[in-house]
C-alpha positions, 0 to 999 in steps of 0.5 A, spaced: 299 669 789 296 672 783 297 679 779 293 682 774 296 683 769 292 690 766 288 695 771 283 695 764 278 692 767 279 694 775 277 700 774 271 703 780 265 701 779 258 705 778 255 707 785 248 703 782 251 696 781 248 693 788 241 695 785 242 691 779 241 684 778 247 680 777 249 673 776 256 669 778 258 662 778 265 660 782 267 654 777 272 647 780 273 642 779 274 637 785 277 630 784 273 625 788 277 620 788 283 624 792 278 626 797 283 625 803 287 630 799 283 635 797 276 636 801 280 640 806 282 646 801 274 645 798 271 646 806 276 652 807 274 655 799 267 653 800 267 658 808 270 664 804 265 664 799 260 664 804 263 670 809 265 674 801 257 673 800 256 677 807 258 684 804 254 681 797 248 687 794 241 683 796 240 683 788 246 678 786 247 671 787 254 668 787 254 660 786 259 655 787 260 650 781 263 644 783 264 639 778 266 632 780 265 624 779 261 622 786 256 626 790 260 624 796 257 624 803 262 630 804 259 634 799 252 632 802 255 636 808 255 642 805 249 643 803 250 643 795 245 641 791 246 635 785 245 636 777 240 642 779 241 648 774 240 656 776 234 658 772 232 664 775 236 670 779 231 670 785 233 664 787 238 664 793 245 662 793 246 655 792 252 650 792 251 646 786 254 639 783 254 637 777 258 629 776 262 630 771 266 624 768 273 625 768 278 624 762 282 619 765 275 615 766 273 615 759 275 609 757 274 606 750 270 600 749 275 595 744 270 592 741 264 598 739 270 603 739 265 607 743 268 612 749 264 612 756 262 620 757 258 621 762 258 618 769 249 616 768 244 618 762 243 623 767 248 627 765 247 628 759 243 633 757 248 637 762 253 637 758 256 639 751 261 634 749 264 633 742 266 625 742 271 626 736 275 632 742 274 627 747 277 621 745 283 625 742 284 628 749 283 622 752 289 619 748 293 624 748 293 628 755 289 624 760 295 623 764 296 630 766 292 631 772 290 638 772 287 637 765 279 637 768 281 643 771 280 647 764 276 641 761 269 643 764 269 650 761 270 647 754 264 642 756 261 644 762 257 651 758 249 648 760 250 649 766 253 656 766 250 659 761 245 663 764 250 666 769 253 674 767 260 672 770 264 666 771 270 665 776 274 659 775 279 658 780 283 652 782 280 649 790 287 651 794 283 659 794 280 663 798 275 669 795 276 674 799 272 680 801 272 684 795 270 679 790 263 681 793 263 688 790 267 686 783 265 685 776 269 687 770 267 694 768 265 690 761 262 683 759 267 682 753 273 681 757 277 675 760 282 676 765 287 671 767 291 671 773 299 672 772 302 666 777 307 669 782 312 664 784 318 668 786 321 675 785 325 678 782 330 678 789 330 670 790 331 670 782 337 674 782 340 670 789 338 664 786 342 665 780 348 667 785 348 662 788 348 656 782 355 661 780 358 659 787 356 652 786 358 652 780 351 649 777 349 651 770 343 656 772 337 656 766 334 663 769 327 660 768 323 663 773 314 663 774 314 656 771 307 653 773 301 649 770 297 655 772 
């Protein structure tokens, strides 16, 4: 579950948004190589931002981002386009794909020192990646799994820029109804979820019940990588 964390920026929109043209990106990324894993979560986030668009003013258009390592079969089911970048608001809503090499795939050449960033030469006008950053993160992070899921922000910026509005989200989502009607009531923001793991009724039990058993409680609660 998620909570925002400040009604600021939640405030009701103008009765004429609907007539404005807006622009939005959901952004993932998707690990093809645990298809087997996650390709169920993708088919269920890519069929709520399908219904979402149903209540969606004819003037916006919402894209959904994906950003992975193989054009799967899949994916191809699904209709998403390859490395096509948006350039224009009339066109229709698209699924879109863009073959990102993950970190942990970016292995550096002994003999040249240099580190594979792309996953062809066609992605490479498509992506802004500083080397020096990449072969630091390769080095230090790039067993941490979910460290793709922020990195395409970083370097992923030519293929969303032209949109208004970025959503990035993890895959086991659902983009609800009302999404189809909200924007930040100001284009400086960033809002971020606040992960609910718990309340504060199973915090209190929980700490009850390592007192009974006597185990040693840290009361460390909501502890996630999101």
């Amino acid at each position: 579950h998620f909570y925002i964390q400040s009604t600021l920026y939640l405030r009701p929109q103008s009765p004429n948004l609907g007539s404005a043209f807006i622009q939005r990106a959901i952004l993932i990324f998707y690990p093809s190589n645990q298809e087997k894993h996650y390709l169920p979560e993708i088919r269920w986030l890519y069929r709520s931002w399908i219904e979402m668009m149903k209540d969606e003013s004819k003037n916006w258009r919402t894209d959904l981002i994906i950003y992975t390592g193989n054009y799967s079969p899949s994916i191809q089911q699904l209709g998403c386009v390859l490395n096509e970048i948006r350039s224009n608001s009339t066109e229709q809503p698209q699924c879109r794909v863009f073959l990102y090499l993950r970190l942990s795939a970016r292995e550096i050449d002994a003999r040249t020192e240099k580190q594979r960033l792309f996953t062809n030469a066609d992605c490479k006008d498509l992506f802004n990646i500083n080397v020096q950053r990449s072969i630091l993160l390769y080095k230090n992070v790039k067993k941490y799994d979910y460290i793709d899921s922020v990195n395409i922000i970083a370097e992923s910026y030519p293929t969303f820029k032209y949109y208004n509005f970025i959503l990035k989200t993890d895959i086991d989502v659902f983009i609800t109804k009302r999404f189809a009607k909200f924007i930040p009531v100001t284009n400086a923001a960033l809002l971020v979820g606040l992960g609910g793991y718990s309340t504060s009724f199973n915090t209190r039990r929980l700490g009850r019940i390592a007192r009974d058993i006597n185990w040693q409680h840290a009361n460390m609660t909501n502890i996630g990588s999101t």
